[in-house]
N, C-alpha and C positions, 0 to 999 in steps of 0.2 A: 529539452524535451525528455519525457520519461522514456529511456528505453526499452523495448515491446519483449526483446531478449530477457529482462530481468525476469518479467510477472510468473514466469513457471517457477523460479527458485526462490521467490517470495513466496508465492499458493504454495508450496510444498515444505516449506517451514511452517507455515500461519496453520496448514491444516497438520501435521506433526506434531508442534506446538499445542494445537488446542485441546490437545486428550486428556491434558492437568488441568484442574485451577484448585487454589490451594489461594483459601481466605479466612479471615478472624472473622469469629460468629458476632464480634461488636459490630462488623460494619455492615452498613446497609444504606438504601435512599428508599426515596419516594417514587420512584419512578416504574412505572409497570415493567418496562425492561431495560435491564443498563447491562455493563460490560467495562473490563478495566484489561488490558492487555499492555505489550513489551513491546515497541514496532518493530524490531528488527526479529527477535526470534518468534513473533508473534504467541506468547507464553501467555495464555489467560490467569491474570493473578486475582481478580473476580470477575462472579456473573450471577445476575438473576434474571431469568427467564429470558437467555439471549436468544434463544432463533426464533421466539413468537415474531408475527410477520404483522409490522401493524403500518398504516401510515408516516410517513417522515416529515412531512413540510420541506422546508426549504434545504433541509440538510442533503435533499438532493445534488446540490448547486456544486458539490465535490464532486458528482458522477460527471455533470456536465463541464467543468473545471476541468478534470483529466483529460476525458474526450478532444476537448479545445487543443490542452496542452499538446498532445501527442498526435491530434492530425491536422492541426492550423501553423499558423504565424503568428507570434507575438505583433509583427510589423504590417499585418493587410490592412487595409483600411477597411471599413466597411459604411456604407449611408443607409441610415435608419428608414425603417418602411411605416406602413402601420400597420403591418400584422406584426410588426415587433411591441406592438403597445398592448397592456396587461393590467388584469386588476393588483388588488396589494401593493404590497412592497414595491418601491420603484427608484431607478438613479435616474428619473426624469428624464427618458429621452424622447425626443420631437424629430417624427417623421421629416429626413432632411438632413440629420445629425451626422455628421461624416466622425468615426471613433476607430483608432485602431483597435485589433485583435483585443489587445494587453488592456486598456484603459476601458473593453467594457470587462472583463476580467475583475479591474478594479470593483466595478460597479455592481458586479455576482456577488462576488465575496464579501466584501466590505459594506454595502450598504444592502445586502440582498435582494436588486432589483430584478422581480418577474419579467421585466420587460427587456434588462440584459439578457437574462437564461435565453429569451429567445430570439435576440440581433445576436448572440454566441452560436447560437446552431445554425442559424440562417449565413452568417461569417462564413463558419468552418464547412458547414455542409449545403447550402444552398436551399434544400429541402429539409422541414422539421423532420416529417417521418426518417430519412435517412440519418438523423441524429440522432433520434430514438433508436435506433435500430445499432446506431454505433455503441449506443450506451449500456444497451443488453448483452450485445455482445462480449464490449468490456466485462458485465458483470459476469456473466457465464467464463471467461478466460481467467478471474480473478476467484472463482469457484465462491462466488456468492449465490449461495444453493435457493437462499430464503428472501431472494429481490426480482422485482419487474418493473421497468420504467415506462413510463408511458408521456412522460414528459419532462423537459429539461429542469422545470422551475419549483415542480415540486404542490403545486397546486392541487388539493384532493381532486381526484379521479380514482376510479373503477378500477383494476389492476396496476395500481399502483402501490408498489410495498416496500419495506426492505427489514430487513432485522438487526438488533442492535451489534451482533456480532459481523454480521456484514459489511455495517457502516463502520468498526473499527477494522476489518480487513482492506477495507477503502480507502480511509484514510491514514491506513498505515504504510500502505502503497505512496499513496498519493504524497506523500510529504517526504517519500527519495526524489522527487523533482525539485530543485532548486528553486524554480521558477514560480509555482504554486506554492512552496513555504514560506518566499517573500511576500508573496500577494497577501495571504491569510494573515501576517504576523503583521502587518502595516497597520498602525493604530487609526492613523487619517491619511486622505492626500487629496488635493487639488489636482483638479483636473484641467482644465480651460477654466471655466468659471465655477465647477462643479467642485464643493466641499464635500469628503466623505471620510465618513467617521466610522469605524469599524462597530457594530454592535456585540462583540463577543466582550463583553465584560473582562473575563477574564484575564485579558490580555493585561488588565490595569489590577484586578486582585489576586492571581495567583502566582506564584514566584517560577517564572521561569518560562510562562506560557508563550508559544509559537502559533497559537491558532482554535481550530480551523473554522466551525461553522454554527449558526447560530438557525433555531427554526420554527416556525410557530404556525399553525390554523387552530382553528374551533375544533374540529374531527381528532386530529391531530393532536392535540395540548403542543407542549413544550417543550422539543426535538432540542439535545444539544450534541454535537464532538467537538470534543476538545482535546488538545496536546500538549505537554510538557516536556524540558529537560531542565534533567539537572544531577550532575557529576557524572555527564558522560552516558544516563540513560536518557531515553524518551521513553514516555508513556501515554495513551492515547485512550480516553473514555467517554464513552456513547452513554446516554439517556433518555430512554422514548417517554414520552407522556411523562413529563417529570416539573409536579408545580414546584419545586424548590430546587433547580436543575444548580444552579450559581454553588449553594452549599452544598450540593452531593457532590459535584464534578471534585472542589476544591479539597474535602473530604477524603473520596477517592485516590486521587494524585496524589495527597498526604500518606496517607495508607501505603499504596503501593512504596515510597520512595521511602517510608522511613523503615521498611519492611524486607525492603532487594537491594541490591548489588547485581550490576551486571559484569559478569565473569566471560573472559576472554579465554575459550578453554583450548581454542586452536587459533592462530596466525594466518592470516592469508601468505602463501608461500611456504607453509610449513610443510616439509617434506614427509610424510607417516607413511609410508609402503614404496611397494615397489611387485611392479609383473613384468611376468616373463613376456617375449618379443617373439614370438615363429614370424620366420623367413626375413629374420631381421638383421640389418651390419653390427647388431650388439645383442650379450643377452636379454640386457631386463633394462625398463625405466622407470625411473623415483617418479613416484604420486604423490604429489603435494596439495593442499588446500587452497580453491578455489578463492577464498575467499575468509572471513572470520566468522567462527562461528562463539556465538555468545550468544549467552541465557541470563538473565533472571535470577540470582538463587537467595533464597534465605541463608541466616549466618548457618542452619544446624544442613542446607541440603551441598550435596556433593556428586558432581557428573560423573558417569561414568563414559568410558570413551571405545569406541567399536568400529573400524575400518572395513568397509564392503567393496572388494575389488574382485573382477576373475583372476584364476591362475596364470589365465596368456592371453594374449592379443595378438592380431596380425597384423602385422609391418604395413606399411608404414604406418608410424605416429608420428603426431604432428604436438608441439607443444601448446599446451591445453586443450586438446580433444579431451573430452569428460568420459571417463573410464570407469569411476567407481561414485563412492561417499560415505562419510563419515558421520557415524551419527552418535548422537548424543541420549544418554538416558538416566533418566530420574528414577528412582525405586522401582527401578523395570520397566519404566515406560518411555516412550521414545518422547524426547522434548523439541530437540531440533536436532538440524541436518547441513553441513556445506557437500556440494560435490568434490570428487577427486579428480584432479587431474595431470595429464604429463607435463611433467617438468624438465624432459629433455626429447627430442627426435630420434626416431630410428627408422633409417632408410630402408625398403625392402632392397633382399639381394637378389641377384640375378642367378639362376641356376645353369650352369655350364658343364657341370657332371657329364661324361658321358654313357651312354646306358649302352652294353651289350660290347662284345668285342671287335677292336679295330683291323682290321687286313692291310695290308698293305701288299699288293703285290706284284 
């Protein structure tokens, strides 16, 4: 399951993060709006025209994929209704159909079935609107400024949107779940009798590709995201209305990797500071990093490095309570961010002083 703890310190790097982007004026796509970003430091290394807000098609099917992931069961079962039956795309399923959680998952992702997206909400939530409603949510916690859902599957409708940078804030989240990067990267798989073939191209011509989502109406044109690694980075690139999405994505991903490096400029456990302790059995405790923080950089760019902690705290500290954070900055701008925290305890003390003078008499 993704857990709900991370998504503040992912939005708070991805929005950190997105103040640069720094691209070569050769590249470019066809696509009314695209986007080229780093998942983990969420470092925009292009964009054109990323928060216009336009229709997505099916590249929906990551909002409602997450949702699943983090409030369902991989193992429920669920039997197919026929309000789960849908125009478009479909993993052909018949009113009756008994599918776990997981296998129609398969059938979202892999073959893009409208009629999965909605036996997954009806699964996880019982009611559509309350999955709708899960799913806004999500985007509002994920500070997706420039999206509203209105339905799982992605099907043009009236307030329905999202923006290219959005959808790589989405799925840039979305592919720290395990569970979700296995589904997406699955080239085929058999179900009971059900063959299903992933349509993200990709996966079979680009070097290194893990996913995710593939999206198409008339309204809409030719919604892609897609992700790669390789030597240790990911990178994750959106394209709205894109009739040559296959070659801009691969392009893109090219671009970005022969371009960065990503640099490990703090250690998770790395100890950088230290504050003082009032009312505590010690003076002061080491501040170490919560976690690794890493960027993106060109061979000519160079981090600089900045610790934000108070002067003191009050007792007790508990070992990783989050105290401070460290951030990182490019030609004076802040890139990313890990938080700080204690790397040791310190018990409050008791005060037994006494005040004023004793008699005895």
């Amino acid at each position: 399951m993704i857990a709900k703890t991370k998504r503040l310190t992912a939005v708070l790097s991805f929005i950190l993060a997105s103040v640069l982007a720094c691209q070569a004026a050769a590249v470019g796509t066809s696509a009314s709006s695209a986007v080229l970003i780093e998942q983990w430091s969420g470092r925009v290394l292009y964009e054109q025209s990323a928060d216009d807000e336009r229709l997505i098609a099916s590249i929906t099917k990551i909002m409602t994929a997450v949702v699943a992931l983090e409030q369902g069961d991989l193992e429920d079962r669920y039997t197919v209704t026929a309000e789960d039956m849908a125009e478009g795309s479909s993993m052909y399923l018949k009113p009756g159909d008994v599918l776990t959680l997981e296998e129609l998952l398969y059938g979202l992702m892999l073959c893009s079935g409208n009629d999965a997206a909605l036996a997954v909400a009806h699964c996880v939530s019982g009611d559509l609107e309350d999955f709708v409603a899960a799913m806004n949510r999500t985007a509002e916690e994920l500070g997706m400024t420039h999206s509203h859902f209105v339905n799982p599957n992605g099907l043009d409708a009236k307030g329905h949107y999202s923006s290219a940078r959005d959808m790589a804030k989405l799925a840039a989240y979305a592919l720290r779940d395990q569970d979700f990067r296995r589904i997406v990267s699955t080239a085929s798989v058999t179900i009971g009798e059900r063959y299903m073939k992933n349509h993200n191209k990709l996966l079979r011509l680009c070097e290194g590709c893990i996913g995710v989502k593939t999206g198409y109406t008339k309204a809409a044109g030719r919604t892609l995201v897609s992700a790669a690694s390789r030597d240790g980075m990911t990178l994750v690139c959106v394209t709205l209305n894109d009739g040559d999405d296959w070659n801009d994505h691969m392009a893109l991903l090219d671009y970005g990797f022969a371009n960065y490096r990503l640099e490990t400029a703090v250690e998770a456990g790395q100890k950088l500071s230290s504050v003082l302790v009032r009312n505590g059995g010690v003076v002061s405790v080491p501040l170490a990093a919560a976690g690794d923080l890493r960027c993106p950089l060109t061979e000519d760019e160079h981090l600089t490095l900045v610790a934000r902690a108070p002067v003191s705290v009050a007792a007790p500290v508990v070992p990783g309570q989050v105290i401070g954070e460290v951030c990182a900055y490019l030609d004076g701008m802040e890139v990313a961010s890990v938080d700080l925290v204690a790397a040791a305890p310190a018990a409050r003390t008791e005060e037994t002083a006494l005040t004023g003078p004793v008699r005895c008499d």
